[in-house]
C-alpha positions in Angstrom: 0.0 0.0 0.0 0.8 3.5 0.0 3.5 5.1 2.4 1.8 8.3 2.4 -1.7 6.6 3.3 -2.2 3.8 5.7 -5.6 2.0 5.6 -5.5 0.7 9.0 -4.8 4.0 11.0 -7.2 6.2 8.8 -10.1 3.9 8.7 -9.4 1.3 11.5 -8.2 3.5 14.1 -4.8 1.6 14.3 -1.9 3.4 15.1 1.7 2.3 13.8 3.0 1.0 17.0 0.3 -1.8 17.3 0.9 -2.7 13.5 0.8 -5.2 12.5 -2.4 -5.9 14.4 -3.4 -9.3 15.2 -7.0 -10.4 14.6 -8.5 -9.0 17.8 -7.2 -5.7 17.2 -8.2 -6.3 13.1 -11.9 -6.5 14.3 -12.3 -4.1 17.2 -13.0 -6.4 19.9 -11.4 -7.1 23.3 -8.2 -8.8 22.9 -9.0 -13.0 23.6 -12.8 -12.2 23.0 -14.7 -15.9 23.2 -18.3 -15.1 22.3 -18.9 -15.6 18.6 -21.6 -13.3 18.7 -19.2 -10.0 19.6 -16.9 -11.2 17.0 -19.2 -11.7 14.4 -21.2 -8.3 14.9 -18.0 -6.6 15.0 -16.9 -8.2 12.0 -19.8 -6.8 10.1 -19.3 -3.7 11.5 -16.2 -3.2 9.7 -17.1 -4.8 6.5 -20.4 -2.1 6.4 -18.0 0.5 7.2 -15.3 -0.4 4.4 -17.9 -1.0 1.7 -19.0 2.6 1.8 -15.5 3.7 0.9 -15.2 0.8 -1.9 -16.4 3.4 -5.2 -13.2 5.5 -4.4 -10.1 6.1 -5.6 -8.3 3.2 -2.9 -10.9 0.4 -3.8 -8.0 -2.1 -3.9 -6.8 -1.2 -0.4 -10.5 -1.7 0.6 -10.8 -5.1 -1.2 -7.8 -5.8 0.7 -8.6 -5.0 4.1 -12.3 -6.8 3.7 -10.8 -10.1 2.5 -8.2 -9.9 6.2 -11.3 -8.8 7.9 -13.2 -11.8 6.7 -10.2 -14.4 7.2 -9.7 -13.0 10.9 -13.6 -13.7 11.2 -13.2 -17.7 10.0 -10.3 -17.8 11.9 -11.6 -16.3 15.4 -14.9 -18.4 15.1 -13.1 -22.1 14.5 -12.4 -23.1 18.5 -9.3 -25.3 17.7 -7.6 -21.8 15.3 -8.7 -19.6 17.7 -7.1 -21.5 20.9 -3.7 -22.2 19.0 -3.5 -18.3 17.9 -4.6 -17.3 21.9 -1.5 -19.0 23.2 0.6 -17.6 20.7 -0.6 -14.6 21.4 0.3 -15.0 24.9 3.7 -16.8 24.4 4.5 -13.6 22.1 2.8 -10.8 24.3 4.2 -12.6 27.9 0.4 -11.5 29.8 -2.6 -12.8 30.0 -4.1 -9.1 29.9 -7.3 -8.2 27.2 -6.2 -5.4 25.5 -9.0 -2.6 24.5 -10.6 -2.8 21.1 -11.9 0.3 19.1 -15.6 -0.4 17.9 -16.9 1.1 14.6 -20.1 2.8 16.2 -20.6 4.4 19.5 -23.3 2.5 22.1 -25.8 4.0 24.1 -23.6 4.0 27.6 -20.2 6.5 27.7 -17.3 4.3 28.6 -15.5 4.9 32.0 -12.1 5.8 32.8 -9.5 5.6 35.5 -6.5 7.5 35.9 -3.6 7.3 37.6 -4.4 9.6 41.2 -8.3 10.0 40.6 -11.1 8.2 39.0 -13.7 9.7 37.0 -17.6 8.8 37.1 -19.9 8.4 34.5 -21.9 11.6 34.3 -25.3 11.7 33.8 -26.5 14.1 30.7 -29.8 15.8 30.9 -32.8 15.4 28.7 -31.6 18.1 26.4 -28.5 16.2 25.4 -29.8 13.3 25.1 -32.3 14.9 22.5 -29.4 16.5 20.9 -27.8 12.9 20.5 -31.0 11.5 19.3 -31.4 14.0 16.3 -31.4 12.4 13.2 -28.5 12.5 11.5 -27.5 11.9 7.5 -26.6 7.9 7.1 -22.9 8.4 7.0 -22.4 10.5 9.6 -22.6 7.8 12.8 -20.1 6.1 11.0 -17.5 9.1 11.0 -18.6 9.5 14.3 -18.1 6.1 15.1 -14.2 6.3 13.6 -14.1 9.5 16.1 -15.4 8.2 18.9 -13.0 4.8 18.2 -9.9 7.3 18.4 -10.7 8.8 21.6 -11.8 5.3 23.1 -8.7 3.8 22.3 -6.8 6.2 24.8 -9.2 5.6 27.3 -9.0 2.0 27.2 -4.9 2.6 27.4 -5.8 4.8 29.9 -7.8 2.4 32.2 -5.4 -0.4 31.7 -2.4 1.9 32.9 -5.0 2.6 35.8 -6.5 -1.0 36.7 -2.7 -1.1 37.2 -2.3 1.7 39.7 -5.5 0.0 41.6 -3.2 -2.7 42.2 0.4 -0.4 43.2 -1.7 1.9 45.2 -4.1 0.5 47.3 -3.6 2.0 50.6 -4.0 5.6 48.8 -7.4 5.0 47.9 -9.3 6.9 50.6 -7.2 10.2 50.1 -7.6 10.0 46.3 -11.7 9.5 47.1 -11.5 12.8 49.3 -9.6 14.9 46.5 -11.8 13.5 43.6 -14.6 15.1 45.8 -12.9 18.4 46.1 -12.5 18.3 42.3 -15.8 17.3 41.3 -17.2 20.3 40.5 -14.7 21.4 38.4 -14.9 18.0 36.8 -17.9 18.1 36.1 -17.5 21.7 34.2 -14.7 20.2 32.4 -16.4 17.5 31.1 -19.7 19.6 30.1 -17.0 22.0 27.9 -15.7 18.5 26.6 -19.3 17.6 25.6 -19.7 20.7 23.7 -16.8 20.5 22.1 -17.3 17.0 21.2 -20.3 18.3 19.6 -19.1 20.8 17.5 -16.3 18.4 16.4 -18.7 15.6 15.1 -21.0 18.4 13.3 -17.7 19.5 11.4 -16.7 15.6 10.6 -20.4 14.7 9.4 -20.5 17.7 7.1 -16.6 16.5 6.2 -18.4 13.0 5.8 -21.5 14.8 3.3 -19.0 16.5 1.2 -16.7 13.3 0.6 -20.1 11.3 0.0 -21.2 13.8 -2.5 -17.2 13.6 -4.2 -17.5 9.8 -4.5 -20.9 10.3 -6.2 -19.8 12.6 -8.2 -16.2 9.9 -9.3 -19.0 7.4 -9.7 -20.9 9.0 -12.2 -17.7 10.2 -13.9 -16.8 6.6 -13.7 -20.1 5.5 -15.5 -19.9 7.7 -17.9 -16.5 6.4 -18.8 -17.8 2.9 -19.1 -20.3 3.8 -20.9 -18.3 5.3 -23.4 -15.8 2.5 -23.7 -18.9 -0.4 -23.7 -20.4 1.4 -27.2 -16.8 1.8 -28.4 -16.5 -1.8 -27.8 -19.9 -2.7 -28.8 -18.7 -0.4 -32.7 -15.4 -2.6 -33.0 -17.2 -5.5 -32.6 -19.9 -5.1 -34.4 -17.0 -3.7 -37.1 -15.1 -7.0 -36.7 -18.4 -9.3 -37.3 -18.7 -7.6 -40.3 -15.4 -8.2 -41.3 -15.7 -11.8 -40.2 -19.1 -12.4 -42.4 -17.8 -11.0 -45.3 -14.3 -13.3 -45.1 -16.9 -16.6 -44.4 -18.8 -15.7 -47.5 -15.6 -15.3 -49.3 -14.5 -18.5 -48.0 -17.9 -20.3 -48.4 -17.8 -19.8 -52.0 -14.1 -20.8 -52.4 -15.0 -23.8 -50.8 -18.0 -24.4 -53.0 -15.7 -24.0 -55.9 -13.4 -26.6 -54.6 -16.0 -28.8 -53.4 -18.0 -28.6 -57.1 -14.6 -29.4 -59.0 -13.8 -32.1 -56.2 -17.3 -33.6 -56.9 -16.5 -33.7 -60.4 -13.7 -35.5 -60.5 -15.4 -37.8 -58.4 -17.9 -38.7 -60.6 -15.7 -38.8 -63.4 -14.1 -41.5 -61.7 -17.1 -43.1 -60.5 -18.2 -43.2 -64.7 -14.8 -44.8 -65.4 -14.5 -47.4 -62.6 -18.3 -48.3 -63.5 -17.6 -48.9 -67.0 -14.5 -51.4 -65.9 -17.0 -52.9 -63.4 -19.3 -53.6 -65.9 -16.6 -54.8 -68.6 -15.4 -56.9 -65.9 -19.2 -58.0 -64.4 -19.8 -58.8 -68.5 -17.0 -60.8 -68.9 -17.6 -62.8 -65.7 -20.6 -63.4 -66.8 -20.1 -65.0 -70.1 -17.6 -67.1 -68.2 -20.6 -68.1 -65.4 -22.8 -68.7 -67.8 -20.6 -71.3 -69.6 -19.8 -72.9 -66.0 -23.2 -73.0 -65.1 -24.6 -74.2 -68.5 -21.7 -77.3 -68.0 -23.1 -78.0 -64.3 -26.2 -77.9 -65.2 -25.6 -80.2 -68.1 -23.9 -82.8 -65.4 -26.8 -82.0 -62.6 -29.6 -83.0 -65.7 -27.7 -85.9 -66.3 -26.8 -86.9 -62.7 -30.9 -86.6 -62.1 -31.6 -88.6 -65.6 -29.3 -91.3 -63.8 -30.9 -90.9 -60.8 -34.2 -91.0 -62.1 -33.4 -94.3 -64.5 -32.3 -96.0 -61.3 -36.2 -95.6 -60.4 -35.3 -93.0 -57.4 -37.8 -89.7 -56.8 -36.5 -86.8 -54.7 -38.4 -86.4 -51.7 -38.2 -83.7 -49.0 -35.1 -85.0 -46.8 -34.0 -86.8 -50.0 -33.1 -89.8 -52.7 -35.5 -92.9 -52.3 -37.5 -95.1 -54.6 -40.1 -94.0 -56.2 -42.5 -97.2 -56.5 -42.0 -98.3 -53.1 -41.8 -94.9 -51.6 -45.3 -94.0 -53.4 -46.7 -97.4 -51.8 -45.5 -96.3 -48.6 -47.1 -92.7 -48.2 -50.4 -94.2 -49.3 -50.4 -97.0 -46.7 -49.2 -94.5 -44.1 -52.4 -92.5 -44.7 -54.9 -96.0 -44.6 -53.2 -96.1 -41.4 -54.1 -92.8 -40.1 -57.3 -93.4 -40.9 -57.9 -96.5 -39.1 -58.2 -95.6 -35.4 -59.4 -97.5 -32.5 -62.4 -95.9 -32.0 -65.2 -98.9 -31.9 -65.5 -99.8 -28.0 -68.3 -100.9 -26.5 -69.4 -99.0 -23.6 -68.5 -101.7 -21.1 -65.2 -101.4 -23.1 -65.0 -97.6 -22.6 -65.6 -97.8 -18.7 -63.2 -100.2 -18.6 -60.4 -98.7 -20.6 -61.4 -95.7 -18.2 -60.7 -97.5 -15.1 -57.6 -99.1 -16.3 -56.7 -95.2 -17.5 -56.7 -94.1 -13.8 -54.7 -96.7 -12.8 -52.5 -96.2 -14.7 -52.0 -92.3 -13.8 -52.4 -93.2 -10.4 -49.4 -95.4 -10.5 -47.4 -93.0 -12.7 -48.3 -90.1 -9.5 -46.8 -93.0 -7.2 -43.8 -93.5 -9.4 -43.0 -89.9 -9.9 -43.6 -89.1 -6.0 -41.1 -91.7 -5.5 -38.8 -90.2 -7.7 -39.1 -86.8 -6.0 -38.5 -87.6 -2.5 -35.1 -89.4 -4.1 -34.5 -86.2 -5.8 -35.2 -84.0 -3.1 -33.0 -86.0 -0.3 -30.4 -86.3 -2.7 -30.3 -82.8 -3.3 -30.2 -82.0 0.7 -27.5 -84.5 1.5 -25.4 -82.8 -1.3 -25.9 -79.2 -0.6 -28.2 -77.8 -3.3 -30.6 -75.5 -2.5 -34.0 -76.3 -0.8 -36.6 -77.2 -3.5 -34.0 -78.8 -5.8 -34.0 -82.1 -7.5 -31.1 -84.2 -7.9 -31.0 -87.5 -9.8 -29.0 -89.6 -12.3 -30.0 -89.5 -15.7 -32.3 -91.8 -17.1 -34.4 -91.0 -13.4 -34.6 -87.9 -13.9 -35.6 -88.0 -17.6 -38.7 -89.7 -16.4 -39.0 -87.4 -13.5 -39.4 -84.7 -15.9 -41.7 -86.6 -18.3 -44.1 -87.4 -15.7 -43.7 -83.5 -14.2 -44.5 -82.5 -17.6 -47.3 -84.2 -18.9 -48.7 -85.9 -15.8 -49.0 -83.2 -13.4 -50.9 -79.5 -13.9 -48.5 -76.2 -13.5 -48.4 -75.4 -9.6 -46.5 -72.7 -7.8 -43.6 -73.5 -5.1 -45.6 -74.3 -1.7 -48.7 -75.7 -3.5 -49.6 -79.6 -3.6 -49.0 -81.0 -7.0 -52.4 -81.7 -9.0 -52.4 -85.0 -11.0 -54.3 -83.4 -14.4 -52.8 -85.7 -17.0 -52.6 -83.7 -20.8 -53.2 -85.2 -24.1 -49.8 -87.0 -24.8 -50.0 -88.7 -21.3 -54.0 -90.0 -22.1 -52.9 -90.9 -25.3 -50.2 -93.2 -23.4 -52.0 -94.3 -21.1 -55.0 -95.6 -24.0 -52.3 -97.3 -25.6 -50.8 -99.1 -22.7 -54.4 -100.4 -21.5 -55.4 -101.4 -25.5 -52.2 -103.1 -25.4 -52.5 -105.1 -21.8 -56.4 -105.8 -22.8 -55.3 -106.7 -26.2 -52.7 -109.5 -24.9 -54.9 -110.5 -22.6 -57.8 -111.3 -24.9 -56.9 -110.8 -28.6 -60.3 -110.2 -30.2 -60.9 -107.4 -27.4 -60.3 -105.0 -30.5 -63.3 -104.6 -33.4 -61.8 -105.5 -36.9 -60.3 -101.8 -38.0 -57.9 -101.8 -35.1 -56.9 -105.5 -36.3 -56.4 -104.1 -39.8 -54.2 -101.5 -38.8 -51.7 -103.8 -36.9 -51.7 -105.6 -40.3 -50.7 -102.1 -42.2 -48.3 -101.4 -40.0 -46.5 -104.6 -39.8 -46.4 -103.9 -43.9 -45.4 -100.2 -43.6 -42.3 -101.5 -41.4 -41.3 -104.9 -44.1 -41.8 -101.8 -46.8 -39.3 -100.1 -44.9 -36.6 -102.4 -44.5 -37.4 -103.5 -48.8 -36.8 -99.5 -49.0 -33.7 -99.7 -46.8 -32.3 -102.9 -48.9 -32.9 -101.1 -52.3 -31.2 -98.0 -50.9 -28.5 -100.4 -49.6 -27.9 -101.5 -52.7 -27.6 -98.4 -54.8 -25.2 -96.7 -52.4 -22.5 -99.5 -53.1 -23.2 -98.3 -57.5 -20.3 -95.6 -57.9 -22.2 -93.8 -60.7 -25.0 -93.6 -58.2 -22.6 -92.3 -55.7 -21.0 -89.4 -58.1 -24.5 -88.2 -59.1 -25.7 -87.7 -55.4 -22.0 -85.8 -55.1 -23.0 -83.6 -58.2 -26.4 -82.8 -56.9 -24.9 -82.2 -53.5 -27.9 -84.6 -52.1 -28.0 -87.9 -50.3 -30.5 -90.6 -49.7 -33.6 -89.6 -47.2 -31.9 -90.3 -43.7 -35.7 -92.2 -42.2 -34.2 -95.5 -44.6 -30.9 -94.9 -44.3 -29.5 -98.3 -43.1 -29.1 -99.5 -39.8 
């Protein structure tokens, strides 16, 4: 900061010889203050008092001053900063003393001094004065008053430490210093009455010293505006110049790149025409030398299907069989499907239904069985609870008979027997056939019929699976199915 100013004496109140001041003295407040109340009003204080000087010419020093303000603020309110800095303080200072702080603004009570070989009483001001203090006042001027007030307190504080001191030296002289401060009471109290007015007449000169630097800063800030006007629409000319500027170089730039980007486009397609033309030179001569391939393969697959077809095969959905026998066999297959054991009698029907639940009954048992086994097993090797655990071919039946035997349930519920379609359908033919041994003419004549078809459908078969047999060791046969990229239908391929 300056040399010829200093910040901390002029507004602050603090002379050089307690600079630099620590944080107590930074804030005004008693010197080891512990309520954060005090600290923080005090703080404030200051920072109200600093911001009204911030439009002048030192608004750096006042920047300044409010960020150390505001650090000795954080610094004073954390306990464990502020009882570390306290003994230093101490260590450093070698007493245990609070010094006096200089508040920004004056409080209702006058403070109380005692000097060495007297002390002084608080004297009590009429009702006129205290109407002469309550007159309102411009905004600024309590705080000059304030920073007036602070100078003279800060002597008195000095001035009752040196005496709090003298209390101590000078005990035994304190009845004859009572009997002289009686004998100069009088004239004390005249003393301070001429101090009072001259108090007075001192703040009215500083508050109307305080109006005419108020109406200075105004004045600098509207100077100040007017300047920042000025340079804003100087700004706001040059760049409205430079977008100009920069339009007119993108338009010049947009069209060069047009330019390029047409020529560049161009070319491309110049390119594009040429390699197209050697594409299609080279597609057209590919082709011709497809076509040629494919009219020979196709010349060997007509012949390959010829031979195939000579050999009395037919091509069938999975593949190569022969023709005759394969045409006997679909039309069997279909008398087949059409003969279905459907004539019972109704004694027949009740008993085929009796034998029916029987038979579910004792597929329940056998898959109850099963998952108890399952369920132990499981336990005894860890898995979770619910789990099945069985070897293979169990628990393939386990699961068909969970499947189709029992209806869906969810975990907790008892398992329904509710058998579907495939397991009826099972269960008919496993009663049919245990009636059927029992007492062959149980059946009427079309279910008789159809065991006769399909004991032919199966000696077709195997004639199907001979003839196939056969042909498979003919190595014409064998290069044919290669050229074709077929084989012989896998249902007769031999066992």
């Amino acid at each position: 900061m300056s040399n010829e100013f200093n910040p901390y004496h002029k507004w602050l109140g603090i002379p050089l010889k307690d600079q630099p001041a620590d944080h107590y003295r930074l804030l005004g407040v008693v010197r080891f203050e512990s309520d954060p109340d005090v600290i923080t009003g005090a703080s404030d204080q200051r920072v109200h008092f600093l911001r009204t000087l911030q439009n002048g010419d030192r608004g750096k020093m006042v920047d300044k001053l409010l960020n150390e303000i505001a650090n000795a603020k954080v610094f004073l309110l954390n306990k464990e900063k502020k009882a570390a800095y306290d003994q230093k303080l101490r260590a450093q200072r070698g007493c245990d003393v609070p010094s006096a702080a200089a508040p920004l603004f004056e409080t209702d009570a006058e403070p109380t001094a005692q000097r060495r070989g007297r002390s002084t009483r608080t004297s009590r001001r009429t009702t006129k004065e205290k109407a002469k203090d309550e007159k309102p006042t411009r905004p600024l001027v309590p705080i000059i008053a304030a920073v007036v007030v602070t100078l003279l307190l800060i002597g008195g504080g000095l001035a009752f430490f040196l005496s709090s001191q003298a209390e101590q030296r000078e005990a035994a002289r304190v009845a004859e210093i009572v009997k002289k401060e009686k004998a100069a009471e009088a004239e004390r109290l005249a003393q301070e009455e001429a101090e009072q007015k001259a108090k007075e007449k001192e703040d009215k000169r500083k508050a109307q010293e305080a109006d005419r630097r108020v109406k200075e800063a105004e004045q600098r800030a509207q100077i100040a505006e007017q300047k920042l006007k000025q340079v804003a629409e100087r700004k706001a000319e040059e760049e409205s110049k430079r977008r100009a500027q920069a339009a007119a170089k993108q338009k010049v730039q947009a069209a060069a790149e047009r330019a390029r980007q047409q020529a560049a486009w161009e070319a491309r397609q110049k390119a594009r025409r040429e390699a197209e033309a050697k594409r299609k030179a080279k597609e057209k001569a590919q082709l011709k030398v497809k076509k040629s391939e494919d009219s020979a393969k196709n010349k060997e697959r007509a012949d390959a299907i010829a031979l195939l077809q000579a050999k009395g095969l037919m091509r069938g959905a999975k593949g190569w069989r022969p023709k005759e026998l394969s045409q006997l066999l679909t039309g069997m297959e279909k008398e087949v499907a059409q003969l279905r054991p459907d004539g019972l009698t109704p004694a027949q029907e009740k008993e085929v239904r009796e034998l029916m639940n029987r038979y579910y009954e004792q597929k329940f048992s056998e898959w109850s069985r099963l998952h108890k086994i399952g369920l132990s097993r499981a336990a005894a090797e860890g898995f979770e609870p619910g789990a099945t655990v069985l070897p293979r071919p169990e628990s393939r039946k386990h699961a068909y008979l969970r499947n189709h035997l029992l209806a869906p349930y969810r975990k907790g519920e008892t398992p329904k027997m509710q058998p579907d379609d495939m397991m009826q359908e099972d269960a008919r033919l496993a009663v049919l056939q245990v009636l059927t041994k029992a007492n062959p003419h149980y059946l009427n004549q079309a279910n008789v019929q159809r065991k006769k078809k399909i004991k032919q459908i199966k000696t077709l078969e195997k004639k199907i699976r001979i003839r196939i047999r056969s042909l498979q060791k003919e190595p014409e046969v064998q290069v044919a199915l290669e050229t074709l990229g077929s084989k012989f239908d896998p249902r007769f391929a031999p066992k």
